[in-house]
C-alpha positions as CSV (number, residue, x, y, z in Angstrom):
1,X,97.5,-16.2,188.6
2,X,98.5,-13.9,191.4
3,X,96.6,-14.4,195.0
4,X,93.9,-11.8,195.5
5,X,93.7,-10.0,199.3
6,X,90.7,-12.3,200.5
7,X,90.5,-10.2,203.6
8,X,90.2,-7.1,201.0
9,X,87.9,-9.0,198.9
10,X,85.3,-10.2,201.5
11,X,84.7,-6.7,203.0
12,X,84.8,-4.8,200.1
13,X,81.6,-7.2,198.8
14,X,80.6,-6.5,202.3
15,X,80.6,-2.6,202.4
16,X,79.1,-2.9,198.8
17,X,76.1,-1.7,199.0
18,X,76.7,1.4,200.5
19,X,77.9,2.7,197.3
20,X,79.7,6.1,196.9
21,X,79.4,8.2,200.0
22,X,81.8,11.0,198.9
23,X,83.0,12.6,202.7
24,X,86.0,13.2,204.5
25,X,85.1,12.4,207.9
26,X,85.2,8.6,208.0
27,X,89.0,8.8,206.1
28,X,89.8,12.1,208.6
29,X,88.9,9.9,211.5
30,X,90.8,6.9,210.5
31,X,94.2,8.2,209.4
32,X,93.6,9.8,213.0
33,X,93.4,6.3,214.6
34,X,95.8,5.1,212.5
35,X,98.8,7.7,213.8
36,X,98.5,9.5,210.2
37,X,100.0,7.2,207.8
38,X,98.6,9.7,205.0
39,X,102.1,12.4,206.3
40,X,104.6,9.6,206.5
41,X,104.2,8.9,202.7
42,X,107.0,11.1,201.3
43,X,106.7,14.1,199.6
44,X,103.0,13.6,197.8
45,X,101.9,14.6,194.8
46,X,97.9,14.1,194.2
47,X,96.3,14.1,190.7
48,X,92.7,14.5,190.2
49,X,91.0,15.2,186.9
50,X,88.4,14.1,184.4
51,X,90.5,12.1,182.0
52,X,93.8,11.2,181.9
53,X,94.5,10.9,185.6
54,X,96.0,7.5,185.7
55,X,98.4,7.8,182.8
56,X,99.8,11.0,184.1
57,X,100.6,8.7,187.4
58,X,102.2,6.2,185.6
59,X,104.6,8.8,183.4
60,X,105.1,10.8,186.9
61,X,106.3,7.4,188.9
62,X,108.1,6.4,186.0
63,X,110.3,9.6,185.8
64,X,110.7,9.8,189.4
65,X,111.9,6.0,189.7
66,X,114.2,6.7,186.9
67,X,115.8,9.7,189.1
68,X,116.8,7.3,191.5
69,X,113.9,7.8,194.0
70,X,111.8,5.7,195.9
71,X,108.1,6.2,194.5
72,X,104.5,4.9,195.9
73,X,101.9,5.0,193.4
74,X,98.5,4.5,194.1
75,X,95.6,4.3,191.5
76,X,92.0,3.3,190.7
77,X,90.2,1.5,189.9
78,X,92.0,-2.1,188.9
79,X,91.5,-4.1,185.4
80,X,92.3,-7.6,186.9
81,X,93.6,-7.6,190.6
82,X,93.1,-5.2,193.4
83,X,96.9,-5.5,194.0
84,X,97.2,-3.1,190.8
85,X,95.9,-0.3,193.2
86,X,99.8,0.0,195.4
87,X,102.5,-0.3,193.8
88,X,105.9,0.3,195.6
89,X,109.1,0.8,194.3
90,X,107.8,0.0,190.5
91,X,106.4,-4.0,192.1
92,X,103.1,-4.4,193.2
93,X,102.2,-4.9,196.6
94,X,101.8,-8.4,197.7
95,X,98.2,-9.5,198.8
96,X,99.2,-10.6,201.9
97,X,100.8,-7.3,202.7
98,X,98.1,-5.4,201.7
99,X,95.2,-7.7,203.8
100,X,97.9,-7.0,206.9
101,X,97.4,-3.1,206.5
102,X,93.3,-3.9,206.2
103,X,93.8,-6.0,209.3
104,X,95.0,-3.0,210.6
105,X,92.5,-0.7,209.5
106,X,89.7,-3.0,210.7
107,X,91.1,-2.9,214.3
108,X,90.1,0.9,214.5
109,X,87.3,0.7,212.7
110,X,84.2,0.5,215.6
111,X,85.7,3.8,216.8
112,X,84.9,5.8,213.7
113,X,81.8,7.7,212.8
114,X,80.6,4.7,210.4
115,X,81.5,2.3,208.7
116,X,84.7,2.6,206.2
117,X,83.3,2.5,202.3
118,X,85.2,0.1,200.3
119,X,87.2,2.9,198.3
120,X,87.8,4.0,202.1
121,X,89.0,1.0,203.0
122,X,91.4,-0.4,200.9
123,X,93.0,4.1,200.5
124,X,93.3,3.5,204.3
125,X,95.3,0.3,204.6
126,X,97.8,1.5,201.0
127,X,98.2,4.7,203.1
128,X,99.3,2.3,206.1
129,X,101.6,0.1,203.4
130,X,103.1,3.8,201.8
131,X,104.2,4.7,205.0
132,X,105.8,1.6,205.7
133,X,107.9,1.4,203.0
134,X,108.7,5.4,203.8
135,X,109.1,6.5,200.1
136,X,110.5,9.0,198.9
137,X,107.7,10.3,196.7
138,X,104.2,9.1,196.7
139,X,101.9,9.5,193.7
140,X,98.2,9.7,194.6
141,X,95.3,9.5,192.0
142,X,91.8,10.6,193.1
143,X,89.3,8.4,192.9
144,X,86.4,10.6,192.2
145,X,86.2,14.5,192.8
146,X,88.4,15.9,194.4
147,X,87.5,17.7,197.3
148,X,85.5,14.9,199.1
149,X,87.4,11.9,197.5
150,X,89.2,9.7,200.6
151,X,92.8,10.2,198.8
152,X,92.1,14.2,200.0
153,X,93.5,13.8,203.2
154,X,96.8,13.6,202.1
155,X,99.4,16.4,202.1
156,X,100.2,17.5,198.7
157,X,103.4,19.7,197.9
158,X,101.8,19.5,193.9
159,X,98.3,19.4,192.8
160,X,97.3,18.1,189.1
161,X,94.4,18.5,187.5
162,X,94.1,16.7,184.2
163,X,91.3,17.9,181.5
164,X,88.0,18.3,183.4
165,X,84.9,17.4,181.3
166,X,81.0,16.1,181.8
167,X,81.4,12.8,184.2
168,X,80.0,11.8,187.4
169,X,77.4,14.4,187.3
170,X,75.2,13.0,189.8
171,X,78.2,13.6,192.5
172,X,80.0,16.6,191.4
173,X,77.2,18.6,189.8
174,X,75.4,19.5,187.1
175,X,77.7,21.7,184.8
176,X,82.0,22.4,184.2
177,X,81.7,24.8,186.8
178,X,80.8,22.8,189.6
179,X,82.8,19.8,188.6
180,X,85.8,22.5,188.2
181,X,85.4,23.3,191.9
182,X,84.8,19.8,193.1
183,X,88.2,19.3,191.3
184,X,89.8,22.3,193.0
185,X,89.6,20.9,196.4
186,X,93.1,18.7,196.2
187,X,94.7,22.4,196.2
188,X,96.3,23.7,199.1
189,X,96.8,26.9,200.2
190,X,100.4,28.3,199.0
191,X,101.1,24.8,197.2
192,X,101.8,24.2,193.7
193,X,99.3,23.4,191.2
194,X,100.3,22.2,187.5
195,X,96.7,22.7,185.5
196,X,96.1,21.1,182.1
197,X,94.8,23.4,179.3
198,X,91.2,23.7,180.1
199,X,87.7,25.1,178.2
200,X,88.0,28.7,179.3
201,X,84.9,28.4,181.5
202,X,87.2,26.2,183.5
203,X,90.1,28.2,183.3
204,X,88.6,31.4,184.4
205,X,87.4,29.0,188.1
206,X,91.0,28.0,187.6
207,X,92.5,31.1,187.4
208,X,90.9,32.6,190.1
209,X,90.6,29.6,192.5
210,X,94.5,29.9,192.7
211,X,95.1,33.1,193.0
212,X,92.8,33.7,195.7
213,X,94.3,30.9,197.9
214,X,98.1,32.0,196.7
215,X,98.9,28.9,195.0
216,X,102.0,28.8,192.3
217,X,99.7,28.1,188.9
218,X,101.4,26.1,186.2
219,X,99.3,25.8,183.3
220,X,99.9,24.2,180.1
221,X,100.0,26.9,177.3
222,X,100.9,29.2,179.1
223,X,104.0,28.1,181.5
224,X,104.5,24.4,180.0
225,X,103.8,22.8,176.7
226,X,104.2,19.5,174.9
227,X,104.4,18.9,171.1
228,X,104.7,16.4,168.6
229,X,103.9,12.6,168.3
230,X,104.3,9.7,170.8
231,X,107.1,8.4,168.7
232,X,109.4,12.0,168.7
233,X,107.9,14.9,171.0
234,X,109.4,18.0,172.9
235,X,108.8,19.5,176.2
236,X,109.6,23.2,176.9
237,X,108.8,25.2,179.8
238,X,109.9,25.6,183.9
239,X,113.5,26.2,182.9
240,X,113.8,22.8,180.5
241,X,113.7,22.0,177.4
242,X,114.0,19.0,175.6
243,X,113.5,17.3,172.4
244,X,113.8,14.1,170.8
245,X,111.5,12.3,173.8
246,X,109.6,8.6,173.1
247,X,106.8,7.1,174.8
248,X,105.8,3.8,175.5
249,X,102.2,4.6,176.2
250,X,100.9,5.0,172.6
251,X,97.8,7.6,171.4
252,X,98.4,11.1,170.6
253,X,96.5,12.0,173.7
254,X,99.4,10.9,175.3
255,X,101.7,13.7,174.8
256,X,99.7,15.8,176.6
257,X,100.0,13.2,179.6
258,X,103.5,13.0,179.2
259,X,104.1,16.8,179.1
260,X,101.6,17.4,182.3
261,X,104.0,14.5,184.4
262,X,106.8,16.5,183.2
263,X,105.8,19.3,184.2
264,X,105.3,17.9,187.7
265,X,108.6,16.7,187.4
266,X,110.6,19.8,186.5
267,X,109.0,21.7,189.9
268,X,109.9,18.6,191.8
269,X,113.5,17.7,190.5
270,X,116.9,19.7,189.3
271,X,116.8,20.4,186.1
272,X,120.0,18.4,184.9
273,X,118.3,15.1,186.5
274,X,114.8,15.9,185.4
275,X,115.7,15.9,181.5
276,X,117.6,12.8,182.0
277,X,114.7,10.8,184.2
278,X,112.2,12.0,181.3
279,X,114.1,10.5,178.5
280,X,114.2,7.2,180.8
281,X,111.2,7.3,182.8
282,X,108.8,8.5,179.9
283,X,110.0,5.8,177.7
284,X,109.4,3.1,179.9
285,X,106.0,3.5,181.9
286,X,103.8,0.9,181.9
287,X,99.8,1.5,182.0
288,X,97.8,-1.4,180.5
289,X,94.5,-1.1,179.3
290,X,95.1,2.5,177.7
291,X,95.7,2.5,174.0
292,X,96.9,-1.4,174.7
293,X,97.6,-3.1,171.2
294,X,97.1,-7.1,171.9
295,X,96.6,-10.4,170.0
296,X,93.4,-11.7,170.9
297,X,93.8,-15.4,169.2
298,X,96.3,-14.7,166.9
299,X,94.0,-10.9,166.0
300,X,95.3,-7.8,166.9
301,X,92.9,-6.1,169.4
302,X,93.4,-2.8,170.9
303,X,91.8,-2.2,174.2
304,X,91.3,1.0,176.1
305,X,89.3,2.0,178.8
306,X,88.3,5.2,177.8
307,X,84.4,5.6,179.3
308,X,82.9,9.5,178.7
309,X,82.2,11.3,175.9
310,X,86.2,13.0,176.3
311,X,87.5,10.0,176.6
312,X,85.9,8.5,173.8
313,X,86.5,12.0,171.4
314,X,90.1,11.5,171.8
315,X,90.2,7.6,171.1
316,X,88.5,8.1,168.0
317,X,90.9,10.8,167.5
318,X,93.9,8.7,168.5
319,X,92.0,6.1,166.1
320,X,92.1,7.8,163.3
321,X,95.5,9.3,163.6
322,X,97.2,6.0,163.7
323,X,95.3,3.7,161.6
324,X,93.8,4.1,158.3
325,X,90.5,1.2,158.4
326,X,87.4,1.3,159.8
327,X,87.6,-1.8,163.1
328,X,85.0,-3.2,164.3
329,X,84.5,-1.9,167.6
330,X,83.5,-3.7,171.2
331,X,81.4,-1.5,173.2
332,X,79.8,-1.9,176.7
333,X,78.9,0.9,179.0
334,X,78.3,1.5,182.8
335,X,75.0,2.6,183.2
336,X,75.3,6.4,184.2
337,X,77.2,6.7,180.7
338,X,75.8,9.1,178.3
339,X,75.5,6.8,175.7
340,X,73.0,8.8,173.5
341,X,76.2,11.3,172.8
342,X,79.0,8.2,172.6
343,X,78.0,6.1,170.2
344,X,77.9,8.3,167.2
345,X,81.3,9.4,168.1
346,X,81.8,5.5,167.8
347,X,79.8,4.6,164.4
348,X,82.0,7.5,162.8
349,X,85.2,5.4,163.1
350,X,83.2,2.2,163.5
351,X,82.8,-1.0,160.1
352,X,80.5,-2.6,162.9
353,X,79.5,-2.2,166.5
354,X,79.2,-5.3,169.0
355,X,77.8,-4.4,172.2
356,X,78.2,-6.2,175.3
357,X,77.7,-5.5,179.1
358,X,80.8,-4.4,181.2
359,X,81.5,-7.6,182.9
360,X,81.5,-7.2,187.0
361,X,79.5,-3.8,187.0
362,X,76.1,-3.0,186.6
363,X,75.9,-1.5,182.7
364,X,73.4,-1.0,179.9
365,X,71.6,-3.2,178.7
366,X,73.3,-4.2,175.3
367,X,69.7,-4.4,173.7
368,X,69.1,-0.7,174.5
369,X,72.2,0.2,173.4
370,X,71.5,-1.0,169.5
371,X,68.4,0.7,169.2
372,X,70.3,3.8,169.2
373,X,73.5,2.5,167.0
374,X,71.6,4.1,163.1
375,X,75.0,4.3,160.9
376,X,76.7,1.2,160.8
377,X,75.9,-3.0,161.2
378,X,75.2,-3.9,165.2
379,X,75.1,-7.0,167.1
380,X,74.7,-8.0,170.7
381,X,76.0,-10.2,172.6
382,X,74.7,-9.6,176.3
383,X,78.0,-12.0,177.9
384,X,81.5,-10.2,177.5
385,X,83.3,-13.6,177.3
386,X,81.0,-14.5,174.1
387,X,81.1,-10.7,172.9
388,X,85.5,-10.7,172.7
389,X,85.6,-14.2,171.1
390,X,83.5,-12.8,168.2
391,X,85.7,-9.7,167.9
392,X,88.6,-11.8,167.8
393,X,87.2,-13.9,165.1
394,X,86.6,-11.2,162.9
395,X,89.3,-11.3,160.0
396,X,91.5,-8.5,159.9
397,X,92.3,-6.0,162.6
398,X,93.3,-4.3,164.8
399,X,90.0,-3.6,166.2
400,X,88.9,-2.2,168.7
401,X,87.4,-3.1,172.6
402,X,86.8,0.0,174.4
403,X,84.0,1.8,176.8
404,X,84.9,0.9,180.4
405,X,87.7,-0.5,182.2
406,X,85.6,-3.1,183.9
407,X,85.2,-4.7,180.1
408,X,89.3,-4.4,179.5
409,X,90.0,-5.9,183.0
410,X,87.6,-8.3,182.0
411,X,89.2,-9.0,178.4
412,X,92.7,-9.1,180.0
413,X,91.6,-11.6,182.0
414,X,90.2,-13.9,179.9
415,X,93.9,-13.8,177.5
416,X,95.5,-14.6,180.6
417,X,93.1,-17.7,182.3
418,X,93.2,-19.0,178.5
419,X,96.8,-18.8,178.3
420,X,96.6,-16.6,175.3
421,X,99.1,-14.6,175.9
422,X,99.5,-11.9,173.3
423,X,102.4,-10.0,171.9
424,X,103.7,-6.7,171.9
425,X,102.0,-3.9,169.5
426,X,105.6,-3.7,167.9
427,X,105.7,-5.1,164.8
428,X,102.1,-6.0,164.5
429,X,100.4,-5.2,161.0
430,X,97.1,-3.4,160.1
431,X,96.6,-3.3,156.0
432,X,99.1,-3.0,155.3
433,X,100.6,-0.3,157.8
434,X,103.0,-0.2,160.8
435,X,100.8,0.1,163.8
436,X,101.5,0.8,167.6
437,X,104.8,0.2,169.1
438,X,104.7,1.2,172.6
439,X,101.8,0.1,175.1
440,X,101.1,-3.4,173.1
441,X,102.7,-5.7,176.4
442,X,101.9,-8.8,176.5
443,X,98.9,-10.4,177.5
444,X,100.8,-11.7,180.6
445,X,101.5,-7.8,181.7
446,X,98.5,-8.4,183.8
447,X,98.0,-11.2,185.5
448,X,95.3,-12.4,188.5
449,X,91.8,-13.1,188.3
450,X,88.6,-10.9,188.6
451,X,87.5,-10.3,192.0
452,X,85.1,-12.7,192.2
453,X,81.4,-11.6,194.1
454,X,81.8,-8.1,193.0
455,X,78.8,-6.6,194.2
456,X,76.5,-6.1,190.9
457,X,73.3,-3.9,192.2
458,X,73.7,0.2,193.4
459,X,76.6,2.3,192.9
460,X,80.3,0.9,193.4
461,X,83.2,2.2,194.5
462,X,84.4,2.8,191.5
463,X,83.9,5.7,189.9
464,X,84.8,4.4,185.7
């Protein structure tokens, strides 16, 4: 098990209670006191989005690393360890490092107008670690938003915004429209903005947004596009084309992931370098907890994180493209979920449903959750440790363990504190049928334990 920042740890239980207070003065104020570690970070590259933020990240660092460049990457929330969040140079950053940058942060932190949130806090001190290590690139996924999120005071020479969808309502409004502008705010005047294809409602505040402001728009359909499966897929557009690429990150969803990061990449490398790094970099990035194929006991389990109704749509999709049975399925939900819509996307691909609480976050009430469930066999099992076992000891497989990343953090950990330590998707069976054979790492791929004390009443940090 890897250390956890215990500095880190003990004030973000602290701040807890605060919640989500989405604002840029607090962050403005800090990098201020702080000598702006947010524009000594390389040349930045922010990505904010509904779904699919974090995977685009980890195919954007992956291609850039396999360039030859120094990268920072820097992501939320964690599955297992806060030291997930950084990591430099393709290694996480150590937890002594990172409670050194808090230390830091903490010093200047009676001068600023309030207290730092916990999302504040630890963006702050990775900021201070990026520009220490003075990276070539740095990769920066929003937390939440976009416009008000405290990863927005960083200088981005590209913009991404993944799909946008129905999420986080309560912050970012009540319909695509306003969630499409909160989203807008991580584009700069005159910068470049790569823009996944969108409902057209979305487009159209797209469309417009960037032309009024004069930024270069890059949208997928339209200047870019990715096709094919994640085993053999081809990216055309921004001067490149190229054929014949693999990914490790399974799911068909993925190849639109894959051809947004490249996309990224093509304005940001030559050309000749670019289609070498994808072939590389594309074929090698890691992100657990997506799509992840593991053996849960000796029973293939796949586990993905996937948490709104999109999310969910395209696991069932990516569900049903790849494996012909009916799993059962592990479900647990944070509590601002729209449940009511997700779980008949779930009983259509579901043999049974177990339902379960998240694990370190409030969630719904597992009880609640069945009297909804009308098409298929439920159970509930209100503790998460209790809830996996039973999947696990369900003959067959792979099934499936999905509906928040707090659950798959929580799952991950378990494999690794019970030295059950999986085995790659490659070569695993499901009746009868070859199943994934890219994201299945091992169970040891994440190691640490769960932050223990996590606050469990209000709204956290974060936003999944």
């Amino acid at each position: 098990m890897s250390q956890e920042p215990l500095i880190l740890q003990a004030e973000i239980e602290r701040r807890g209670i605060q919640g989500i207070k989405l604002s840029l003065d607090r962050m403005k104020a800090a990098m201020q006191a702080l000598d702006h570690p947010e524009r000594r970070i390389g040349r930045t590259i922010i990505i904010a989005g509904t779904n699919g933020k974090g995977s685009v990240a980890a195919f954007l660092d992956a291609t850039l690393r396999a360039a030859g460049h120094t990268v920072a990457l820097y992501t939320s929330p964690h599955l297992v360890s806060y030291t997930e969040r950084l990591v430099l140079c393709g290694e996480r950053v150590g937890a002594s490092r990172l409670d050194d940058a808090v230390r830091r942060v903490l010093e200047v932190e009676a001068a600023l107008p309030g207290l730092l949130t916990g999302f504040e806090l630890i963006t702050a001190a990775s900021f201070l670690c990026m520009a220490d290590e003075q990276p070539a690139f740095s990769v920066v996924e929003v937390g939440l938003g976009g416009r008000l999120d405290a990863t927005n005071v960083v200088e981005p020479e590209v913009s991404i915004i993944t799909p946008l969808g129905m999420d986080h309502m309560r912050f970012l409004g009540p319909d695509l429209a306003s969630i499409t502008r909160e989203k807008l705010g991580v584009t700069r005047p005159g910068g470049t903005n790569v823009v996944a294809r969108q409902k057209p409602e979305a487009e159209r505040i797209i469309r417009d947004h960037c032309g009024s402001v004069g930024g270069r728009l890059l949208m997928e359909g339209t200047d870019f596009c990715a096709s094919g499966i994640p085993e053999r897929w081809s990216f055309e557009g921004l001067g490149c084309r190229i054929e014949g690429l693999s990914l490790s990150l399974t799911g068909h969803y993925q190849v639109q992931n894959a051809g947004i990061a490249a996309a990224a990449a093509a304005t940001l490398l030559p050309v000749d370098a670019c289609r070498a790094a994808l072939r590389t970099g594309l074929g090698s990035a890691s992100w657990p907890g997506r799509f992840d194929l593991r053996l849960a006991w000796g029973t293939p389990v796949l586990l993905d994180g996937g948490h709104n109704l999109p999310a969910i749509e395209a696991l069932a999709g990516a569900w049903t493209h790849r494996y012909p049975h009916r799993p059962a399925v592990l479900y647990a939900a944070k509590e601002d979920k729209d449940v009511a819509a997700i779980l008949p996307v779930l009983e259509r691909i579901a043999s049974r449903l177990l339902l379960t609480s998240p694990g370190r976050i409030n969630g719904h009430d597992p009880a609640d959750l069945a009297r909804l469930v009308t098409q298929v066999p439920v159970e509930v099992h209100p503790d998460p440790a209790a809830a996996f076992r039973r999947l696990a000891a369900i003959r067959g497989g792979p099934h499936l363990c999905c509906g928040s990343l707090f659950l798959v953090g929580y799952c991950l950990d378990m494999l690794a504190s019970t030295g059950d330590h999986g085995a790659e998707g490659r070569g695993l069976q499901a009746a009868g049928r070859q199943t994934s054979d890219g994201s299945g790492r091992s169970g040891e791929a994440v190691s640490g334990s769960l932050p223990s004390g996590s606050p469990k009443t209000g709204e956290r940090e974060d936003p999944v």
